[in-house]
C-alpha positions as CSV (number, residue, x, y, z in Angstrom):
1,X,0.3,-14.0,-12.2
2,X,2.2,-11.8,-14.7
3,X,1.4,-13.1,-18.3
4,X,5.0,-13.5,-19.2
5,X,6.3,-15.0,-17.1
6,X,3.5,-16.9,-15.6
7,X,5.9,-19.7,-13.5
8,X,6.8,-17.2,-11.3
9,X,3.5,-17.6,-9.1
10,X,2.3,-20.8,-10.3
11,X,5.9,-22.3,-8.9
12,X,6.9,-19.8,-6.4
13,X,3.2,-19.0,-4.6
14,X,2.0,-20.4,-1.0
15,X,-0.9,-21.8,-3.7
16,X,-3.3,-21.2,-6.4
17,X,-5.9,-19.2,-3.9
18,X,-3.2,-16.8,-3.2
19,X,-2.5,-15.4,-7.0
20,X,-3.2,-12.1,-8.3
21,X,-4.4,-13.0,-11.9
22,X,-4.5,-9.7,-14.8
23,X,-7.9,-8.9,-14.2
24,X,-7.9,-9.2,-10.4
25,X,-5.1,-6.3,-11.1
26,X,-7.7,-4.3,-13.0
27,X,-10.1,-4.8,-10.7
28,X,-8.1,-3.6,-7.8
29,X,-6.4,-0.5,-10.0
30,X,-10.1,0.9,-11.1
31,X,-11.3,0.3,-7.7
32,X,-8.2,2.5,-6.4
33,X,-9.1,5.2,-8.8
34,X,-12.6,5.4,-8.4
35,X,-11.9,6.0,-4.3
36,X,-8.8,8.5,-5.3
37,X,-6.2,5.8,-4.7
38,X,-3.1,5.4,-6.9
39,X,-1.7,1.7,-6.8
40,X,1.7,1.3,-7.0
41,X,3.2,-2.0,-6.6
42,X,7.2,-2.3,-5.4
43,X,8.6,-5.6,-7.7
44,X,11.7,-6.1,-5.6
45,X,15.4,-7.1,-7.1
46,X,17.8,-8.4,-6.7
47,X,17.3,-8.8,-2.9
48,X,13.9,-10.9,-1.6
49,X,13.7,-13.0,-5.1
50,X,13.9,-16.0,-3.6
51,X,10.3,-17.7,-4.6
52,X,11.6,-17.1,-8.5
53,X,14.1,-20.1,-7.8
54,X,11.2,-22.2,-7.7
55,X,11.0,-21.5,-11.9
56,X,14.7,-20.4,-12.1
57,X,16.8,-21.9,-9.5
58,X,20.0,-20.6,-12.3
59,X,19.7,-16.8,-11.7
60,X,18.9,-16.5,-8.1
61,X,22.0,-16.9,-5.5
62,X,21.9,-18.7,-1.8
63,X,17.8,-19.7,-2.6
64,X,16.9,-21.6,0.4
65,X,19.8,-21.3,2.7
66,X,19.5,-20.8,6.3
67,X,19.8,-17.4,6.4
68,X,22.3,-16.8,9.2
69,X,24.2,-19.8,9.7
70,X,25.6,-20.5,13.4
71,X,28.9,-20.1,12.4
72,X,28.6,-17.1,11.3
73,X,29.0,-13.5,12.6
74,X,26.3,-10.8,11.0
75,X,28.1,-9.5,8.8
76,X,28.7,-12.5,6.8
77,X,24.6,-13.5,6.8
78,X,22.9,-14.5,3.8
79,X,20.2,-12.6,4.2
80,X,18.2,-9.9,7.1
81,X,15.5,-12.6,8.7
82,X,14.6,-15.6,7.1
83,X,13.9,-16.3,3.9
84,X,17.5,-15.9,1.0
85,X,17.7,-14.9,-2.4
86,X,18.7,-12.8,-4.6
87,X,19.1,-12.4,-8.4
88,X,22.1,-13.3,-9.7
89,X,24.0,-10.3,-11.9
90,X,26.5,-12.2,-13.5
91,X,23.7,-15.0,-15.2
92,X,22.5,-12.8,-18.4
93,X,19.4,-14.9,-17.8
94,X,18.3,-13.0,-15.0
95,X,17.8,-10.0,-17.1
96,X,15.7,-11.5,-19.8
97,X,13.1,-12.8,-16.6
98,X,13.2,-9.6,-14.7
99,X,12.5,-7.2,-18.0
100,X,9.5,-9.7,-18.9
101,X,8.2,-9.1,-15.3
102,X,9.0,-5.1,-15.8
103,X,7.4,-5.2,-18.8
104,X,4.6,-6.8,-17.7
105,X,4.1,-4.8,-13.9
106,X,4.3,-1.3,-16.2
107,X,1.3,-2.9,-18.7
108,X,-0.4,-4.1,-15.6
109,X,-0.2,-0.2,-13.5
110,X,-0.7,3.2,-15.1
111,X,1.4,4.9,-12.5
112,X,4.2,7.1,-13.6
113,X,6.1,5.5,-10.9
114,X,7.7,1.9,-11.5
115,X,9.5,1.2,-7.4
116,X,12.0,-1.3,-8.4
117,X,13.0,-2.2,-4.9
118,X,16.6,-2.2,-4.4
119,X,16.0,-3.1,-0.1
120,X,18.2,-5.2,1.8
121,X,21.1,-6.4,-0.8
122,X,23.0,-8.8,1.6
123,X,27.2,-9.6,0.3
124,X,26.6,-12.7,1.9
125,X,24.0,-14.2,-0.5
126,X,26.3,-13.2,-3.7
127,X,29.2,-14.4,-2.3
128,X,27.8,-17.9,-1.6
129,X,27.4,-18.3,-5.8
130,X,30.6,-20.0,-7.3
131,X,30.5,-17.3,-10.0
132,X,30.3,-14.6,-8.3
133,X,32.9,-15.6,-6.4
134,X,35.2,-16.2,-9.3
135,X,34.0,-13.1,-10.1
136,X,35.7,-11.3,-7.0
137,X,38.9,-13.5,-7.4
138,X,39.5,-11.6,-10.2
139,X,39.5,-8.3,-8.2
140,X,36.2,-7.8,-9.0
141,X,33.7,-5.9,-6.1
142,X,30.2,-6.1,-4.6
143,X,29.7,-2.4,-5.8
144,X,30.7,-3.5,-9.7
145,X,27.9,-6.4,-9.4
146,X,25.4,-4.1,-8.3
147,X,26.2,-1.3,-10.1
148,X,25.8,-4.1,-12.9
149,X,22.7,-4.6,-12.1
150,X,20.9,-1.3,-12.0
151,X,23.1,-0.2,-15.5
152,X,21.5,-3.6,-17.0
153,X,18.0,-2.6,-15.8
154,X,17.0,1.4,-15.1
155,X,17.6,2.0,-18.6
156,X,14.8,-0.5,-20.0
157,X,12.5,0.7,-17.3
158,X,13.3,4.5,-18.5
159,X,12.6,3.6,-22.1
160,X,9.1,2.2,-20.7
161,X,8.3,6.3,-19.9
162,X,8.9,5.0,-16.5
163,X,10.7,7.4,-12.9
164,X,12.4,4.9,-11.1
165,X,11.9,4.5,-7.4
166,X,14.9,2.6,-5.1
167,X,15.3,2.3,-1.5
168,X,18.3,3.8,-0.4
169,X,19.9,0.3,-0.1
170,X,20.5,0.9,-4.0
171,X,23.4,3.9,-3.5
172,X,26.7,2.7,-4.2
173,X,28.4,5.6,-2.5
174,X,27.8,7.6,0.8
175,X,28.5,10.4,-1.3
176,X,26.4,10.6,-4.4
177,X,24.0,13.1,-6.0
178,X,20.3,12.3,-4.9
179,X,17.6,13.4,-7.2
180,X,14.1,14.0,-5.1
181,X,13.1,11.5,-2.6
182,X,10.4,10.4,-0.8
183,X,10.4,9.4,3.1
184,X,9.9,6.3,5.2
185,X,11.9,6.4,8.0
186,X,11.5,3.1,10.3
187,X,12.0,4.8,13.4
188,X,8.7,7.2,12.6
189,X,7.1,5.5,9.6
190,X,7.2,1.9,10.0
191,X,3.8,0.5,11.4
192,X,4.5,-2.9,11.9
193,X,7.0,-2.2,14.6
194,X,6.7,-3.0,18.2
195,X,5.2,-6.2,18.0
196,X,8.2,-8.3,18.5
197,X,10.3,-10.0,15.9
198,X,9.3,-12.8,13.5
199,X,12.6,-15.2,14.4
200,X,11.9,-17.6,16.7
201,X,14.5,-19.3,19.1
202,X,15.5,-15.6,20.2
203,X,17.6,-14.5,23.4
204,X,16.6,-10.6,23.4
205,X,13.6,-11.6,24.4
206,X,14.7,-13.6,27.5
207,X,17.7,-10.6,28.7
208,X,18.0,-10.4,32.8
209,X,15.3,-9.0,35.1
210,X,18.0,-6.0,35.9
211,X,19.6,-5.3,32.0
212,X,17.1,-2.7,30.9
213,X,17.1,-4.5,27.7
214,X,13.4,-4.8,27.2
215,X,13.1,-1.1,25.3
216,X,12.3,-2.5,21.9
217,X,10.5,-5.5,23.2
218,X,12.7,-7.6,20.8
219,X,11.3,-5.7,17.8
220,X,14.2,-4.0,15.9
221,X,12.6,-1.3,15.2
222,X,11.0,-1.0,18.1
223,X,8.9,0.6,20.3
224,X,5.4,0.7,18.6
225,X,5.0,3.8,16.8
226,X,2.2,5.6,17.8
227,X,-0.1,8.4,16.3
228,X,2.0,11.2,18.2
229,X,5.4,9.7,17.0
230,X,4.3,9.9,13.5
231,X,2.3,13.1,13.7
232,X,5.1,15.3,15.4
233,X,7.6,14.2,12.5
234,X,9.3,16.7,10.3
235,X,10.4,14.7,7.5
236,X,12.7,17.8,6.8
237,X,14.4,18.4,9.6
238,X,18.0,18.8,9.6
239,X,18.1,19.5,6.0
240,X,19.2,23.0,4.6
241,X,16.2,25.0,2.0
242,X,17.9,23.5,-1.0
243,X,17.6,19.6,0.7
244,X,14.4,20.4,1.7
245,X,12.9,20.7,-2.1
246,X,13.7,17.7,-2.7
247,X,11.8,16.3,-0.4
248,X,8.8,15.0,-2.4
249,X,6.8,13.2,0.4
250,X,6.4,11.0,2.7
251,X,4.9,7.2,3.5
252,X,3.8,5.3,5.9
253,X,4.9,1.2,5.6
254,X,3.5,-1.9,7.2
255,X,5.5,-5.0,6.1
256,X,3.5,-8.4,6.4
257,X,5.5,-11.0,8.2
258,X,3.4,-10.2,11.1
259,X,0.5,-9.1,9.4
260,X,-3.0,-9.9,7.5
261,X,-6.4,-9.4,7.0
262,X,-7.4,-10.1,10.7
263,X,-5.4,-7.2,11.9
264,X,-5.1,-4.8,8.8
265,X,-7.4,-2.4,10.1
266,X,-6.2,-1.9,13.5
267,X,-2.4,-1.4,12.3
268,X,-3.0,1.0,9.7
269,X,-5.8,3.5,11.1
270,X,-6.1,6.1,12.2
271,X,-2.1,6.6,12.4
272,X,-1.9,6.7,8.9
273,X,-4.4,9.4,8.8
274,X,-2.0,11.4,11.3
275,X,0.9,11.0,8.7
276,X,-1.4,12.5,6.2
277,X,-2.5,15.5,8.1
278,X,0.8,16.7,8.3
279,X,2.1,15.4,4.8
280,X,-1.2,17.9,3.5
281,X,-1.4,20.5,6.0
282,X,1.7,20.4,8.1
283,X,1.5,19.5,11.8
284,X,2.4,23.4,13.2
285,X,-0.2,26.9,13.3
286,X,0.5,29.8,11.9
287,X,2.6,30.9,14.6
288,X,4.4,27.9,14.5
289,X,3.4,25.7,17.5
290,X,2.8,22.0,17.1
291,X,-1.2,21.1,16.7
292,X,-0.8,18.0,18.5
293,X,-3.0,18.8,20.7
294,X,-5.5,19.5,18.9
295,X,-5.1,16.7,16.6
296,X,-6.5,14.8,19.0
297,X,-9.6,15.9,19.0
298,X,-10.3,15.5,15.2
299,X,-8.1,12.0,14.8
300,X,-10.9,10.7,17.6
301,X,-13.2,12.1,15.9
302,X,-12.2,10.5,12.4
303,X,-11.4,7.3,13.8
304,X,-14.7,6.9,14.7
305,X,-16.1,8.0,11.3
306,X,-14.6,5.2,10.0
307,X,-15.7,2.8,12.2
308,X,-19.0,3.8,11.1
309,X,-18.7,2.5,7.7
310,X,-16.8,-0.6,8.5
311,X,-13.1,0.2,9.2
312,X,-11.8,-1.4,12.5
313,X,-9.5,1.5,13.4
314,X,-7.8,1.3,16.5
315,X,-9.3,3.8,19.1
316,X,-7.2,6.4,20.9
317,X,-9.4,7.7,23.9
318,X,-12.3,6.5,25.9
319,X,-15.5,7.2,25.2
320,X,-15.5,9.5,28.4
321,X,-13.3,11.9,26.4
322,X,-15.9,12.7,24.3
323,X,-18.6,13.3,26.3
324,X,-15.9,15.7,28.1
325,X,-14.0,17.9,26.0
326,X,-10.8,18.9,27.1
327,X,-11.0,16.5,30.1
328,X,-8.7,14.4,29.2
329,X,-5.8,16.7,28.6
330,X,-2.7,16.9,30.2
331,X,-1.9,20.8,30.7
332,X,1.6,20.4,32.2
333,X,4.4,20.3,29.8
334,X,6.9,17.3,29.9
335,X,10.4,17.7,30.9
């Protein structure tokens, strides 16, 4: 509950057990630090604002419409899966909430860092606001409204001795100047995916016996990403030296629609442990040969380190490969 603006949560929350108060923050940001973890919370805008129409139904557009109407093709949605809203740039309003919850989130984290989101801005959603579409009457575009937006807010977040962080979603033009950038590429970083979709009523997954359709198992970023996807990733491959430096990192995102407490463990380790290997110590020897296969031994290994003190990591051998090394290797090469 962010002391300025503390209708936001008490409004817009599935209830009063689910809040963060001030001093559960603390808690939770000394906690990081003391175990060598930095916290650094992502405060979404203008896309996935929906909940702050609960407090102020004025500044966010298309709150609580279906989010792909029937009628509609999906390009014209209001938003990606269920669940609309965004802040409105147009309604001055908007930007007295959203600095009162930037000032507050900057208070709140010591980080450096302040991720102001940026993901999944959908035209639909703005152009279902009378305004906004008064607005483009008047030959006015998507890209002014956004770039609106980010001119009305990266400044004050600067002035707060604050580097901004944006998805990509946030460029206004496939050819701009990026300054460095860290990666989280769904189709190698994403560990939510493979588990099916969250939509119900859903054809994909009924396609026929003989279609060959069953690939993603409904999931759009499907398949499951497993330890060997993520740890034979170059996060810099394709790019020339130059692209390369500004390459700060990498992470490793699991999104919550289709996950909690009961399965947290499981999802996250030891595959995010695989991603960190390489991220430190790079995933090729000195001669420049993958070390996947000796990864292996020491992820096992790990993973079952951490079960030891409590962590339900998902295993990735048997028991029997254990007891016999090298056993359960494959020595032919795939084609």
């Amino acid at each position: 509950m962010l002391p300025s603006e503390p209708d936001l949560a008490a409004k817009g929350s599935y209830g009063s057990e689910m809040l963060y108060s001030p001093a559960d923050v603390a808690t939770i940001v000394r906690f990081g630090l003391e175990h060598g973890v930095r916290v650094l919370p992502e405060i979404d805008s203008p896309a996935h604002t929906g909940s702050w129409a609960a407090a102020y139904p004025d500044i966010v557009t298309c709150a609580n419409m279906f989010w792909w109407p029937a009628e509609s093709e999906w390009a014209d949605r209001l938003a990606s899966e269920p669940g609309t809203g965004q802040l409105n740039p147009l309604n001055p309003n908007t930007y007295q909430v959203l600095k009162n919850v930037i000032g507050d989130a900057v208070a709140l984290f010591p980080e450096p860092f302040y991720h102001a989101g940026g993901d999944e801005i959908i035209p639909g959603c703005w152009e279902a606001d009378p305004a906004i579409q008064s607005f483009l009457s008047e030959n006015g575009t998507l890209s002014q409204l956004l770039e609106k937006f980010v001119n009305s807010t990266f400044p004050y977040i600067v002035s707060l001795n604050r580097t901004v962080v944006y998805w990509e979603d946030i460029l206004l033009d496939a050819d701009v100047k990026v300054d460095p950038a860290i990666v989280s590429s769904s189709e190698f970083y994403y560990l939510d995916c493979g588990h099916g979709g969250f939509v119900g009523n859903d054809s994909q997954y009924d396609p026929p016996p003989t279609s060959g359709g069953s690939g993603n198992g409904g999931s759009w970023c499907g398949p499951f990403k497993t330890w060997q996807t993520i740890y034979n990733y170059d996060i810099a491959y394709g790019l020339t030296p130059a692209e390369t430096k500004l390459v700060l990192g990498g992470e490793v995102a699991l999104w919550s629609e289709q996950a909690d407490p009961t399965v947290l463990d499981v999802r996250i380790w030891p595959r995010a442990s695989a991603m960190a290997e390489t991220l430190w110590s790079g995933n090729r020897d000195e001669s420049g040969k993958k070390r996947y296969a000796e990864a292996m031994d020491r992820l096992h290994e790990w993973r079952h380190r951490m079960v030891n003190k409590g962590i339900r990591a998902e295993p990735l051998q048997p028991l029997w490969c254990i007891k016999n090394p090298g056993m359960c290797n494959t020595v032919h090469p795939s084609t």
